[in-house]
C-alpha positions, 0 to 999 in steps of 0.5 A: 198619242195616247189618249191620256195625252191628247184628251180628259177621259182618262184623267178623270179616273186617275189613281193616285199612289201613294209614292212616286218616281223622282229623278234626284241630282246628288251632286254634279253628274250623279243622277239617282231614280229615287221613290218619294210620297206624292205630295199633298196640294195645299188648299189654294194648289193643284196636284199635276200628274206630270207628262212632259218635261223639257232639259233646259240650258239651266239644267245642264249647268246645275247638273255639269257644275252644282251652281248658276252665279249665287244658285248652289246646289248645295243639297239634293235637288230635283231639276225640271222646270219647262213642265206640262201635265194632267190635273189629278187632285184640287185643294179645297179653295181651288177653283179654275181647275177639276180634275182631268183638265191639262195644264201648262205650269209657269214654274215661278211662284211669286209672293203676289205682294211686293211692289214689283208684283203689283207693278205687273213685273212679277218675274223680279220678286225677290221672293220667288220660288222657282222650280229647279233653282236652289233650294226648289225642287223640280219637276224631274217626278210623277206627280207635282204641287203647284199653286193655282194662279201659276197653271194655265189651261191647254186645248187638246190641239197642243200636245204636252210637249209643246205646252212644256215648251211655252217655258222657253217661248216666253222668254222670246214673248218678254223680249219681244214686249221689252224691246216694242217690237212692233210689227214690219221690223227686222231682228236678229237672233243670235244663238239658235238654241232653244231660247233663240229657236222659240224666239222666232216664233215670238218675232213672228208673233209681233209681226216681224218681217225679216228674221235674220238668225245666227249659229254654228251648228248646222242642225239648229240653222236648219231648224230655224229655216223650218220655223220661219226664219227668213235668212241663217247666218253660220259663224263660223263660215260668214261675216256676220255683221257684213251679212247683215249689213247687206241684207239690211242695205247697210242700215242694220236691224231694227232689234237684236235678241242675243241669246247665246251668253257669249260675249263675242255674239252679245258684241255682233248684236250690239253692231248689227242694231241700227240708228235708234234701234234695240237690244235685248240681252237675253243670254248670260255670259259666263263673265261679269263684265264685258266690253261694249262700244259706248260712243257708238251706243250714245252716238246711235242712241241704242236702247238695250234692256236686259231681260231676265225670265218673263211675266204675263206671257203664258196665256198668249204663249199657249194661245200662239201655239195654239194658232200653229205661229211656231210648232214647237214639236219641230224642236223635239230631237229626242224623248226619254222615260224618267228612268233615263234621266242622266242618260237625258242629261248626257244627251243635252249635255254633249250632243249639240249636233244632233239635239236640240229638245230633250224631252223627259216623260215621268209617266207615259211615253207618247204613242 
């Protein structure tokens, strides 16, 4: 690592151009380095120099088809939005950060004002703005605004890399309070990508005990071993309900996370659940509806809740990091400089065996 990366010193002296590299999405599948002004922090923002970015699954769909359900792009977008980086420049009212400082950005900006905000569930404000979701801009730049209350301090101990990964970390942390994992369960997660992998560590978290996972790629499993889980499970070469019934002695699991968005895995979680336990629907399937056993769901008396992004999960996010609960640079596959932004993408897009994170770096690559 650079020290630039791992530390403030640096950062106190930055330059700040007046124009900056951004890696813009045209339209599906066109990618274009473009230069653009540095934007100006407003007085309650921060201006962050941008140092890792993580390729989401939403960013390849918005990529490979120009929409996500009613998201279009129906104009030039920038994507990114699992970002870290280095305070540069404060507004005037801010008073958390100075410059130097590292920071983990949450990428939803809510209004703070309507019911669902001051009920604490901040991630259904239908006035959020959230980087890489049409018509926001991302975080594919050198340089971005964000607002004060949406930046979260990082120790030196946690690389950029892994505080850009408590975007998709969060998501297993939401599930994980919805679903009232509490500590001695069993869970499934089915679908290792990086939602589910980081999904582990949350389950780790809450004090999970057996961590039972699911996939088809070889690589993924491995990685899932890596991270703690205690049993894999590959599709396509075992019955998986069968598996787990056994590993379970015929009782099933006390909480399922499906994080595929496939509607044959959503079904495989749904069974695996045991008498009284529940489901998290994290994953989105490319259809509206899909069949489920209702009978069996009263009959069994099954919670399910569906989980749609995350609040108040960043500072435990960072701070399990922090405690080494799941080293997020095990999932690091591969790293690219912002001018190689579709060649990222491409990476992401089609190269399942062998990545997993795809890692874009605006400015520096590490060291």
């Amino acid at each position: 690592m650079t020290k630039e990366t791992k530390g403030n010193a640096v950062g106190k002296n930055q330059i700040i151009p007046e124009t900056m590299k951004a890696a813009v999405l045209n339209e599906p599948m066109d990618i274009e380095l473009k230069q653009l002004s540095v934007p100006e922090p407003a007085e309650n923002e921060v201006l962050v120099k941008v140092m890792a970015i993580g390729i989401c699954g939403s960013d390849i769909h918005y990529y490979e088809h120009g929409r996500i359900g009613r998201y279009v792009v129906e104009s030039p977008l920038i994507l990114g939005h699992e970002c870290a980086g280095l305070v540069v420049k404060t507004g005037k009212n801010v008073t958390k950060f100075q410059k130097g400082d590292r920071v983990a950005i949450e990428p939803g900006v809510t209004c703070g004002t309507c019911s669902y905000c001051k009920e604490g569930r901040y991630n259904l404000c239908p006035q959020v703005e959230f980087l890489a979701t049409p018509p926001v801009d991302g975080a594919f730049v050198q340089y971005i605004k964000h607002r004060e209350d949406f930046l979260f301090h990082i120790p030196d101990s946690v690389s950029y890399e892994a505080a850009a990964l408590n975007e998709p970390f969060s998501v297993g942390l939401h599930a994980a309070k919805r679903a009232d994992l509490k500590p001695g369960s069993t869970v499934a997660i089915m679908g290792m990508g990086p939602v589910g992998l980081t999904a582990i560590g949350a389950a780790k978290a809450y004090g999970a005990t057996n961590i039972i996972v699911t996939d088809l790629e070889k690589n993924r499993l491995a990685a899932a071993a890596e991270l703690g889980a205690t049993h894999t499970i590959n599709v396509l070469e075992t019955d998986v309900l069968a598996e787990i019934k056994e590993i379970t002695n015929g009782e099933g699991v006390d909480v399922a996370f499906e994080t595929a968005g496939n509607p044959k895995a959503l079904q495989s979680a749904l069974s695996a659940v045991r008498r009284g336990g529940k489901l998290a629907i994290i994953g989105l399937p490319p259809q509206d509806e899909i069949g489920l056993n209702v009978p069996a769901i009263a009959d069994n008396e099954l919670d399910i809740v569906g989980i749609f992004r995350y609040a108040n999960t960043y500072p435990d996010g960072i701070n399990f990091i922090s405690s080494g609960v799941i080293d997020m640079d095990k999932l690091i596959t591969h790293r690219y400089k912002l001018e190689d932004a579709k060649e990222a993408m491409e990476t992401a897009r089609v190269d399942k065996k062998s990545s997993i994170k795809v890692v874009v770096y605006p400015n520096e690559m590490p060291v």
